[in-house]
C-alpha positions in Angstrom: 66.4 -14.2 33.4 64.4 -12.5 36.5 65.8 -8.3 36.2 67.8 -7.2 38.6 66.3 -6.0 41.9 65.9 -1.9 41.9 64.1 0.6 43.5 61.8 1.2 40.2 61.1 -2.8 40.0 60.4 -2.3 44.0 58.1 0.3 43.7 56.1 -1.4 40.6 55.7 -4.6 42.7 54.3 -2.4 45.4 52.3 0.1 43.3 50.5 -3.4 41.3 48.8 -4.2 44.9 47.0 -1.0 45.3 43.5 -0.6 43.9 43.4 0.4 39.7 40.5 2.3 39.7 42.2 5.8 39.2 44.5 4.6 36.4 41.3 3.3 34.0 40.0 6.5 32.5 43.8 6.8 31.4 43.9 3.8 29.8 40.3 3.9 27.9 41.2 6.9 26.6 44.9 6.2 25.2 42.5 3.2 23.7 40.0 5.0 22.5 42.3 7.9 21.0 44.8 5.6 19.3 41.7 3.2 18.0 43.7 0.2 19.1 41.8 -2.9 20.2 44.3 -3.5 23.5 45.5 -0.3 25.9 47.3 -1.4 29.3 49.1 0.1 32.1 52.0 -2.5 32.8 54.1 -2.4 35.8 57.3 -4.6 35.6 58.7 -5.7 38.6 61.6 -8.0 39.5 60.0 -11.4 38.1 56.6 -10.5 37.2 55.0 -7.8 34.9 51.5 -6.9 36.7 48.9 -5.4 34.3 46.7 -3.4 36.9 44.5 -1.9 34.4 43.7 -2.6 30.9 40.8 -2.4 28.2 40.7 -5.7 25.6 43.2 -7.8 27.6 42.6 -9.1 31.5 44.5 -7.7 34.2 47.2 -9.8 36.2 50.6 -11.0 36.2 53.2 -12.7 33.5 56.2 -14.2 33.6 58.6 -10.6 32.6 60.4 -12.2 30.0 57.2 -12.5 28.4 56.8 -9.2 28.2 57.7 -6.4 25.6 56.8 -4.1 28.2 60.5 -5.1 30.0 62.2 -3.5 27.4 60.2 -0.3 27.5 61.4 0.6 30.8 64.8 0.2 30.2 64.8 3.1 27.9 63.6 6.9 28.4 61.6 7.2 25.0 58.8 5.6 23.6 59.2 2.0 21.9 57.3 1.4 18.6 57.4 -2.3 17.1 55.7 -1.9 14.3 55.4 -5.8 13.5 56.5 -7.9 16.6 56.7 -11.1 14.4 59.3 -9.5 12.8 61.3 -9.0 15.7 63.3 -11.3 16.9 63.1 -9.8 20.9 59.3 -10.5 20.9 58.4 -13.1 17.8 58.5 -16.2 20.0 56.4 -14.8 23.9 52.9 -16.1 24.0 50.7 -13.4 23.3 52.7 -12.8 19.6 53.0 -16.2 19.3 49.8 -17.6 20.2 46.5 -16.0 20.8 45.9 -13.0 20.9 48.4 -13.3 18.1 49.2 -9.5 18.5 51.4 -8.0 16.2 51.8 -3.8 16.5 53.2 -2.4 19.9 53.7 0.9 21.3 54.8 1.8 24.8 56.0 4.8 26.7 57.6 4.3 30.1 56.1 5.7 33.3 58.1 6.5 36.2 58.1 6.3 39.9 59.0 9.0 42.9 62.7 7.2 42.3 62.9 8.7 38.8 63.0 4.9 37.5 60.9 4.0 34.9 58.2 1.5 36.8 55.9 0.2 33.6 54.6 1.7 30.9 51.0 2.9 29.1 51.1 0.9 26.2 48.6 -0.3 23.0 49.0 -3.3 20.8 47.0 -4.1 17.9 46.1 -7.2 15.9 48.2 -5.8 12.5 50.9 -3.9 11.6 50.6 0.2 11.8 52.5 2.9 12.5 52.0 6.2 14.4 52.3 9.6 13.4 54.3 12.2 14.8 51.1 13.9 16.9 50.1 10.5 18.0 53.6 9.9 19.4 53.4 13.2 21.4 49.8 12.3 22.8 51.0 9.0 23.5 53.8 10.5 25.7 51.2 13.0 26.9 48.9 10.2 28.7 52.3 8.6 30.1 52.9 11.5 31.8 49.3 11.4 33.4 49.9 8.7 34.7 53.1 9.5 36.2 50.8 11.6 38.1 48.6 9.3 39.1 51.3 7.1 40.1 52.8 9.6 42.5 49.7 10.0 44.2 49.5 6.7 44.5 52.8 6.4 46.3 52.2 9.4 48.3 49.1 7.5 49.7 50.8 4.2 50.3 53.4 5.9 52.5 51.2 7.8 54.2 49.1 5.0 55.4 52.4 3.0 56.1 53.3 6.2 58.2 49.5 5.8 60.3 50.3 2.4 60.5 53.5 3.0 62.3 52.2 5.3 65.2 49.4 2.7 66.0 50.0 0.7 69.2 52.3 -1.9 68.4 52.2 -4.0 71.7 49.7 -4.6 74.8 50.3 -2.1 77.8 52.4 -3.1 80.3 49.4 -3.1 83.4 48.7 -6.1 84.8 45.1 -7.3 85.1 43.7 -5.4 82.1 44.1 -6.7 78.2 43.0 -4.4 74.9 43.7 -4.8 71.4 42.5 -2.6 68.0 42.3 -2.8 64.7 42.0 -0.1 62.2 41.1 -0.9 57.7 41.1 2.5 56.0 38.8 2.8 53.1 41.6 4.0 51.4 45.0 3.9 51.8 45.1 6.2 54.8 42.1 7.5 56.6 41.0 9.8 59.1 40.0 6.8 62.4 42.8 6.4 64.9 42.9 4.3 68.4 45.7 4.4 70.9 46.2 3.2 74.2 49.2 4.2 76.9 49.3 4.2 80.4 48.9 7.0 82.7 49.6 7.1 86.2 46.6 9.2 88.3 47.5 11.9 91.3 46.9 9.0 93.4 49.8 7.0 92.1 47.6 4.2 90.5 47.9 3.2 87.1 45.2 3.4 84.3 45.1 2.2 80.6 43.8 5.3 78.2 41.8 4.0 75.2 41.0 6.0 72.7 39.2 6.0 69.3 38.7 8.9 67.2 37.4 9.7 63.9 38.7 12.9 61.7 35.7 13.5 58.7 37.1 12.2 55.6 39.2 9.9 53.8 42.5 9.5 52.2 45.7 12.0 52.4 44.4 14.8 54.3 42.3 12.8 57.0 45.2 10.8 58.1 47.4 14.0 58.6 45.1 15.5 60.6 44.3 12.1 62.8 48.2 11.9 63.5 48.4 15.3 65.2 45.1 14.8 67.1 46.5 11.7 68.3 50.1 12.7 69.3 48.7 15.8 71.0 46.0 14.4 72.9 49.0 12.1 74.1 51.1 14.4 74.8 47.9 16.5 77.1 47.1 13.5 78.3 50.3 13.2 81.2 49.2 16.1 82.9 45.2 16.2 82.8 42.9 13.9 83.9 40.4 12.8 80.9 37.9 16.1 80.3 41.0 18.4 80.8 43.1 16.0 78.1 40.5 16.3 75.8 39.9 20.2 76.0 43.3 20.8 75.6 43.7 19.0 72.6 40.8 20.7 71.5 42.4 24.2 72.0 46.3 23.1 70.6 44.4 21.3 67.6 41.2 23.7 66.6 42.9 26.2 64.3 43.9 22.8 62.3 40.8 21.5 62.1 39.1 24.4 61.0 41.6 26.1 58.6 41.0 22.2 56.7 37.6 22.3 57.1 37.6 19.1 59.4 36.2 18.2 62.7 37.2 15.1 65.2 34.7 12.8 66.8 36.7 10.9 69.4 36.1 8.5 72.5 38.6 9.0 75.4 39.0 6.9 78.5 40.5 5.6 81.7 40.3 2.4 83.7 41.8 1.4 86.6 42.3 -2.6 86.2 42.2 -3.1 90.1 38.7 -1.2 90.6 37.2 -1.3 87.4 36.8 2.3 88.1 36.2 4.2 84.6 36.2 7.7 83.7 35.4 9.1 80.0 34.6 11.7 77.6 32.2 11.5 74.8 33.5 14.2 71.8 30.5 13.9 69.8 31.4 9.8 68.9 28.6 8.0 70.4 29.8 4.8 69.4 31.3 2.8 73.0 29.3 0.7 75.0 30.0 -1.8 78.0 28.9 -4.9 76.7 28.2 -8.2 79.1 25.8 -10.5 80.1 23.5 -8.3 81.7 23.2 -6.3 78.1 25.0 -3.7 76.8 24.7 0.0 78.0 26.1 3.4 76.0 28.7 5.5 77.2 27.6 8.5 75.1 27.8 12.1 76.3 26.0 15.1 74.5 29.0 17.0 73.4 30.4 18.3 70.4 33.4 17.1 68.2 36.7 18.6 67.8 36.8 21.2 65.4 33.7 22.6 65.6 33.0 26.4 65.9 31.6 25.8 69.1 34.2 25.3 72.0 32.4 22.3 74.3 33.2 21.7 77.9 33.7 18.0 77.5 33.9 17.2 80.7 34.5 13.7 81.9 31.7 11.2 83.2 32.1 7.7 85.1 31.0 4.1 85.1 32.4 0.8 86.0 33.9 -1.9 84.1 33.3 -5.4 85.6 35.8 -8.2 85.2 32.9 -9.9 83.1 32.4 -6.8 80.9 33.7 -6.4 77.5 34.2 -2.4 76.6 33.9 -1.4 72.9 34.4 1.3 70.7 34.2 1.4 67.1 33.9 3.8 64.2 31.3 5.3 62.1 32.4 2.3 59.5 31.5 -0.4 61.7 28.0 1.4 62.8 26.7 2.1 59.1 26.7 -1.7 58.6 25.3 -2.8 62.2 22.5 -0.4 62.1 21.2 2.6 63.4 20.5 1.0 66.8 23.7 0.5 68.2 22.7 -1.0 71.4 20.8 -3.5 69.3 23.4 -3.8 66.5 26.1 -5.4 68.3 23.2 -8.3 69.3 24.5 -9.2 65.6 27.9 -9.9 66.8 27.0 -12.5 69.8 30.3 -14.2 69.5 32.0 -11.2 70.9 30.4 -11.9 74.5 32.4 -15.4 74.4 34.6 -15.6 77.2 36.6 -17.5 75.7 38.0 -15.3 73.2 40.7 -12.5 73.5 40.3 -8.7 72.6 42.5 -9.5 69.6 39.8 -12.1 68.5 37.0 -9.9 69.3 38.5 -7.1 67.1 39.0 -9.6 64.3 35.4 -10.0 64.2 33.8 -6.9 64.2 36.1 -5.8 62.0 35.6 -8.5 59.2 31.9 -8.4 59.8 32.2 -4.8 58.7 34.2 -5.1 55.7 32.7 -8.5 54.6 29.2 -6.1 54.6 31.0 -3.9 52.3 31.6 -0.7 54.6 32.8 2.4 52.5 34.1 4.2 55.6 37.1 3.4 57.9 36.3 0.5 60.1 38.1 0.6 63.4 37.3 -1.4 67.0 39.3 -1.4 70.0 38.0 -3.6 72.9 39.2 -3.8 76.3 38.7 -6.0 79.7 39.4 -6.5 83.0 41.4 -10.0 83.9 42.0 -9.5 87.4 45.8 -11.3 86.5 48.6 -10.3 84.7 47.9 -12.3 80.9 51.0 -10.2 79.4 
């Protein structure tokens, strides 16, 4: 019978999605240490155990009453089998059974933020043994490594679900213009943000803001920092026009950005959908262009990022976004795969000039042609255009 849904067999289905690379060294060493042919880190969910790291025995999913493992976590101490043919819980699942044939176990469990045990480090061998006292206490010692480990990992998940949550969720409500964006973290969390609102000009017309920064680094402590960039430069952004946004949020966010040890490259601008009529600043990003079909051309500026020891002016510069034009901005993740030339780069990409195709579909494809090219940053686009109608 399929466990009971909990929050510990919650958390282990989540936890068995995330990359496995910072659990391995764990689980070599408990197999190196204890001289056993099979180590594994086994999360049990609700109807599945997941094995999401392992050294003699492949990684993926069984059915949980196949499992010894399911027993494990219902306890708080460390479960030692010393012959599973022997017992009758185990003698009939697959791997006692049939090959591997596997006959010792021992597993501690390993819990989750909830306090729940979530899975459990664990080594089986091919005959019957026993361990020692001291083995016992390393064996609980590496379980509680990974605890650790685990925690991080949850941190990490929540904290990108967090970033995820104060992205746009919705087009802007302005007629005649559309924009969409897409943001993969390497990790994850990461330090590229975009956002879009609408902002209403001393003149009483209304302009879509896009923006698309980029705090150095990955993980945790990037994402933190892009958050408060973002929501400030929103918050600046109601009562300044573009350059004056942009240095404010340079002032209100600097003393966090330097006591971290970070800066912020970001792209900020304006259009009006009725004119075309655009107005941006360039914080050290370098990476937006107005793309169309009489070739692209840069809207770079020679300042400096956020967080830099420098205070910039940043003040705004203008252009003019035609109804056939495409504007782009992407991150350093999408421009480390294109090339260096990024005028030229996006001459990869010719499908993003189709007409046919919305901003959502343009996103999709610089974004996948990034991480199909194996980027190792953040990859983030947002793409906007002028429809002269109302396509909400």
């Amino acid at each position: 019978m399929p466990l009971e849904p909990s929050s510990g067999r919650l958390e282990a289905e989540a936890l068995a999605k995330a990359p496995a690379e910072r659990y391995d060294r764990v689980v070599r060493l408990a197999q190196a240490i204890f001289g056993a042919p099979i180590a594994a880190l086994n999360l049990v969910g609700t109807e599945s155990q997941y094995t999401v790291a392992s050294v003699g025995y492949p990684t993926g999913s069984i059915p949980v009453e196949e499992s010894v493992c399911r027993v494990t976590v219902g306890q708080d101490e460390i479960l030692e089998v010393r012959d599973l043919r022997e017992d009758p819980r185990f003698a009939s699942i697959p791997a006692v059974a049939g090959p591997p044939r596997v006959r010792f176990y021992a597993g501690v469990p390993v819990h989750g933020q909830s306090g729940q045990a979530i899975g459990t480090l664990c080594i089986f061998d091919l005959v019957p043994r026993e361990l020692g006292r001291t083995q016992r206490e390393m064996l609980g010692d590496l379980g509680a490594v990974l605890e650790r480990e685990l925690a991080v990992q949850e941190e990490m998940a929540l904290a990108g679900q967090v970033q995820r949550l104060m992205l746009p969720s919705e087009p802007p409500d302005l007629p005649g213009i559309e924009v969409a964006g897409r943001v993969q973290p390497a990790r994850e969390a990461g330090g590229d943000f975009y956002d879009w609102l609408v902002i209403d000009d001393r003149y009483g017309d209304r302009q879509l803001q896009v923006v698309l920064g980029d705090v150095m680094g990955k993980g945790l402590p990037a994402s933190l920092i892009a958050s408060e960039v973002r929501a400030v430069l929103r918050g600046h952004s109601r009562y300044y026009d573009i350059g004056g946004a942009v240095r404010s949020t340079s002032q209100t966010t600097r003393h966090d950005l330097e006591a971290n040890g970070r800066f912020s490259t970001l792209w900020a601008g304006r259009v009006d959908p009725a004119s075309g009529r655009l107005s941006y600043v360039d914080a050290g990003h370098g990476l937006a262009i107005i793309a169309g079909p009489r070739g692209p051309r840069r809207l770079i500026q020679e300042y400096l990022p956020l967080g830099t020891f420098i205070e910039d002016t940043w003040m705004q510069a203008s252009d003019t976004l035609a109804e056939d034009e495409l504007l782009v901005i992407v991150s350093d993740g999408v421009f480390d795969v294109l090339g260096d030339d990024y005028d030229v780069a996006l001459t990869k990409l010719p499908a993003i000039l189709d007409p046919g195709l919305s901003c959502a579909e343009i996103v999709d494809i610089v974004v996948d042609y990034a991480v199909s090219h194996d980027a190792t940053d953040d990859v983030t686009a947002v793409v906007a255009r002028r429809t002269g109608e109302d396509r909400s």
